[in-house]
C-alpha angles and dihedrals in degrees: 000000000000113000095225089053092051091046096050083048082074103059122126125189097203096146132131136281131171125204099245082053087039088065098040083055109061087057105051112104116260084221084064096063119117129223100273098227137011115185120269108276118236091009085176095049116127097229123119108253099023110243113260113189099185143143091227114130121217106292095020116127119215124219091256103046133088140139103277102012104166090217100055110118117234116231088189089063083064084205099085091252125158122235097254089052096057118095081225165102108244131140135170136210120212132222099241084051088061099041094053091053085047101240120157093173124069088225087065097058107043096091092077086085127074115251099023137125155149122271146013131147110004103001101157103180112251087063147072109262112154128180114198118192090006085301132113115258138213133225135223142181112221087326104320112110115237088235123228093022082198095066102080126267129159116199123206115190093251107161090351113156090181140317113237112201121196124196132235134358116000104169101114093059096024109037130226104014156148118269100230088068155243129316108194120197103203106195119207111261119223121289123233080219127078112241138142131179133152145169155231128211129180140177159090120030092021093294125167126167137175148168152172145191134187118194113184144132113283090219082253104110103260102001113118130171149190141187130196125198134197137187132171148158139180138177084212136210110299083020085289091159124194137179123193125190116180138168123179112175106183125196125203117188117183112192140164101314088336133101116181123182121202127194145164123187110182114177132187106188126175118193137168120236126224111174099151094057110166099343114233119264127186080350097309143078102280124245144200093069125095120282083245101053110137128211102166132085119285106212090044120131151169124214115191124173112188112191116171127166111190131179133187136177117198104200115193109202094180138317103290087048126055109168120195112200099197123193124177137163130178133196117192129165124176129197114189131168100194145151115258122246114235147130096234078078114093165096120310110167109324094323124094096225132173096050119151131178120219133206117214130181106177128164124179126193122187134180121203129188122183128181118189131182122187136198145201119188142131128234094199114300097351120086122212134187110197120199104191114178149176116200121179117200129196118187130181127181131182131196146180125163139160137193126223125182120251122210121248125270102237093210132041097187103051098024123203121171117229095205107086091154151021093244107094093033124105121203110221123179110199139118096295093032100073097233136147131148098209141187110196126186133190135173121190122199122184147176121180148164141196129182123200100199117197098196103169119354076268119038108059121179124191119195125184135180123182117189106191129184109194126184109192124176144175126214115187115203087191136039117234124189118246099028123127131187106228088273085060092257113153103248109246126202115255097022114096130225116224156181143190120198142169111188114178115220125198137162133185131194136170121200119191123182101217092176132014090258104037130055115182116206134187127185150163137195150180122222136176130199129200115238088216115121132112098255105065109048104109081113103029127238123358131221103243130271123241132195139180126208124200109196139181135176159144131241117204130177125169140183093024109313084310087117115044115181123165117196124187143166113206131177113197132190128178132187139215091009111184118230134174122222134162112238120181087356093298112105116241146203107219115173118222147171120242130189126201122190115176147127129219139172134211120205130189112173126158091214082191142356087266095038135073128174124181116177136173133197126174126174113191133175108205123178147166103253095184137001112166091183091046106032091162087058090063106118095017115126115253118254114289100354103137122210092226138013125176133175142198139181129161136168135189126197125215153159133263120195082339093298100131120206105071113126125172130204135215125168138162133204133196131183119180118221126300144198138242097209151349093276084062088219101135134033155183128232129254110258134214113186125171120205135189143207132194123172142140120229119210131180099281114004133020140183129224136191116209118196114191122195095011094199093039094246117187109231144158118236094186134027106214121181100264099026152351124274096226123223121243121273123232112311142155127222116191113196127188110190132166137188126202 
């Protein structure tokens, strides 16, 4: 069978319509449709993302597009390199993949790739927070990172193409981040071809959700737009309610040698905090209570706004340079009335004692500048392609937070929060009353280089170096008892805190296909981490974080790509990792060293025309390696960092009475135990869920029903210090989506 017929076997045209589009729609002419998918243009072109023109709508899959396709470029290589030509670990989840499982948030769909999950240090249970490898993460929009990733932001998938996650350290590419590694949301780019399509979705918990999106020429010679649109609202599991409103309009304007990209993504997202989940008892979420039990409080809130223009001009001067001139800036400001995790909430008798409500009011305002040339040449017989780059960052935050006491709640066992207002309640900001009122700066300056080296059509090498200077600093406009800058000195208002760093990151890796079907790799590389967010400066700025990864691995790929599997090794360590704790009933900052040793393995095979299977496993052994402030905690395992994780989803597509079109869905995921803290007290249980699809595609338009936790099964999806945030019950999503 012909790759490109089983490929197109896999499309899925689970994409958005709303009624008013629906309508438009059915009297179109059928004359007026558009081919559904070109190729990407330029697919070896050295831009981050890589630039996809295509007619796709939102949840449609391309011939030459799949989970794991060897020959998908990855944008977040920044080099134009496929996937089977990386020393690496990356994978990439396609839109269509998230649609069919019925997913609307990027945090349901994550764990389509090996070594992900939910959680870590401050989830607190309404935001994206994703460990990989047992490691905190870091996300980024076409390239730009989303900032202080702890200071709360939810992602849908509005306008998303795919999401590429590479694992482990990307410093020396990315700059200043996390060592688990790198999630990046690639957004569709505007369509010389006029097409529109949308989508509604409605179910369990009060959900509805819908979205849109229209791609088409301006009427200006070769300049070509689109705009996606999302709204949604909930009134959530546990009457978690959530609203999202998001528009993102997009320009491309191709002209002469240049090719400039405009967007703009503005968000208004509502969401409803429970920290607290199912609060721990005798180490684990308590039980005996309804699913539903709250113990937080129940006016709490949390109010984001995300607004980021970005604009970019790829000018090409000839065929050796390529130069990318990136702008981005990014306004977010966060207003959140929420109860505050910690471990000095709990259980005493049959009370819940020790609950407090804080109010938070954050923005954060970043500028990023990135100037990337790019070069193709050839030293004899060895092709290179050279990305060389300079990027300037400028980041403000400003904070200002306050702690009240919460009464206790009388009964454990049949909660009822006292609180039913503000009024009674008196905001304190001392040393047990979490509090600042904050100004922090940071500069980032970076030059960097990475070389993807094609020695022979078989052996590939990729070598990259990243020299920062970061200036951070910390400016308190209060004093608060009980702070202390990194020497011990108390922290003063009005007398900043600062730093001033240049880490060197560097990676190497080397890819040989020994056979046409396996490519073994092997790779190492360096990573450093500012310790700059508003979350962890109890004790001021922190000196970085480093990290060093060790992988191996081995890249098959049979029957012509029909059977994709990705194998790898990797051994992880991180320093000066910053943790909160609460010691004595005052929440801390203590800095240790962790260690993850682990394997895991990714597989996408169509097994036959009608059958795809796509599956997931990772064992990893994380542990704390040194905590001078914490020695007992030596050994234990991080926050939220599982043994053992595996995932499966398959469909198969079929007939009824001849009529073609019909698909169903099965999938399973398991997640192994996990801690709330270093101290590894209290825990959450291991977790087996089974979900369901069933839909029916036609020409133009299709319907789907999603059932998620098929048995019902309680479970706990993060383990945060005071509870558990608890998974959502049984519930059924029908969705009803077109394309024209």
């Amino acid at each position: 069978m012909k790759k490109a017929d089983v490929r197109k076997l896999r499309q899925r045209k689970h994409i958005a319509l709303c009624s008013v589009l629906v309508t438009l729609a059915l009297v179109r002419p059928a004359a007026a449709q558009q081919p559904r998918a070109m190729q990407p243009e330029g697919a070896d072109a050295p831009t981050l993302p890589p630039v996809q023109v295509r007619a796709a709508a939102p949840g449609s899959l391309s011939p030459d597009d799949s989970m794991n396709d060897p020959d998908q470029v990855a944008g977040v290589s920044k080099t134009g390199t496929a996937l089977k030509d990386l020393p690496a670990s990356v994978q990439t989840i396609p839109r269509a993949l998230m649609a069919e499982q019925g997913a609307t948030m990027l945090r349901q769909g994550v764990s389509n790739a090996s070594g992900v999950n939910v959680g870590g240090q401050d989830t607190k249970g309404y935001y994206d927070h994703f460990l990989i490898r047992g490691l905190n993460a870091q996300i980024y929009n076409d390239g730009f990172s989303d900032g202080d990733l702890l200071g709360g932001i939810s992602h849908s998938l509005n306008g998303v193409e795919r999401v590429e996650v590479l694992e482990g350290p990307g410093s020396a590419l990315l700059g200043s981040g996390p060592p688990g590694g790198s999630i990046n949301i690639v957004h569709y780019t505007p369509s010389a071809e006029f097409h529109y399509g949308g989508n509604v979705q409605a179910g369990s918990f009060g959900t509805v959700s819908s979205s849109a999106y229209v791609t088409g020429p301006t009427g200006i010679a070769g300049l070509n737009y689109r705009v996606d649109a999302t709204f949604s609202r909930a009134d959530g599991f546990r009457d978690l309610a959530s609203r999202d409103r998001e528009i993102r309009p997009a320009f491309e304007w191709k002209r002469d040698n240049h090719k400039i990209d405009f967007s703009l993504d503005a968000r208004d997202i509502h969401e409803t905090p429970d920290s607290y989940g199912l609060i721990y008892f005798h180490g684990s979420p308590i039980t005996n209570v309804p699913i539903d039990a709250k113990y937080s409080t129940p006016f709490a809130y949390a109010r984001g706004t995300y607004v980021r223009p970005t604009l970019s001009d790829e000018w090409k001067i000839s065929d050796v340079l390529t130069i990318n001139n990136r702008f981005s800036y990014l306004h977010r400001s966060l207003d959140v009335l929420g109860n505050g995790d910690s471990t000095s909430t709990k259980v005493s008798g049959n009370e819940v004692i020790g609950r407090q409500l804080r109010q938070q009011d954050d923005s954060d305002n970043s500028f990023d500048y990135q100037l990337e040339p790019v070069w193709r040449f050839g030293t004899g017989n060895i092709n290179h392609t050279l990305l060389t780059g300079f990027e300037y960052q400028h980041q403000v935050i400003d904070t200002e937070r306050t702690t009240a006491d919460l009464p206790n709640i009388p009964d454990a066992f049949a909660p009822v929060p006292p609180e039913t207002s503000l009024a009674g309640l008196t905001f304190l900001c001392d040393a047990k009353h979490s509090c600042d009122n904050d100004h922090l700066v940071a500069n980032y300056y970076s030059l960097y280089a990475t070389d993807q080296i094609d020695v022979t059509d078989k052996l590939k090498v990729r070598v990259g170096v990243r020299k920062d200077w970061w200036d951070t600093s910390l400016t308190p406009n209060i004093t608060v008892p009980g702070r202390f800058d990194t020497q011990g000195q108390p922290l003063v208002a009005g007398v900043t805190d600062s730093r001033n760093d240049a880490p060197t990151s560097w990676n190497v890796g080397v890819l040989y296909r020994v056979l046409p079907w396996m490519s073994p790799y092997v790779g190492v590389s360096k990573s450093h981490l500012a310790n700059f967010n508003s979350e962890n400066t109890q004790n001021g700025i922190g000196a970085p974080e480093s990290a060093l990864q060790y992988e191996v691995g081995v890249k098959f790929s049979f029957l012509d790509d029909r059977y994709v599997l990705n194998t790898a090794l990797f051994d992880v360590s991180r320093d000066n990792v910053a943790a909160l704790t609460t010691i004595n009933g005052v929440e801390s900052v203590v800095f240790d060293s962790q260690r993850t040793k682990g394997a895991e393995a990714s597989l996408d095979a169509t097994i036959s025309p009608q059958w795809h299977v796509i599956a997931n496993v990772t064992a990893q052994d994380a542990k704390i390696t040194d905590n001078p402030q914490g020695v007992a905690s030596v050994g234990n395992r991080p926050q939220g960092a599982p043994a053992y994780m595996a995932n499966l989803w398959t469909t198969y597509e079929f007939p009824i009475a001849g009529i073609p079109g019909f698909h169903v869905g099965a999938g399973l995921n398991y997640v192994s135990r996990t801690f709330s803290d270093i101290t590894n007290v209290n825990s959450i249980p291991a977790y087996v869920i089974g979900n369901a699809a069933f839909g029916y595609e036609a020409h133009r338009w299709g319907i789907d029903i999603n059932v998620h936790n098929l048995t019902d099964r309680r479970y706990f999806v993060a383990a945060n210090a005071a509870g558990a945030y608890v998974g959502e019950s049984l519930s059924a999503f029908v969705n009803l989506h077109a394309d024209f």
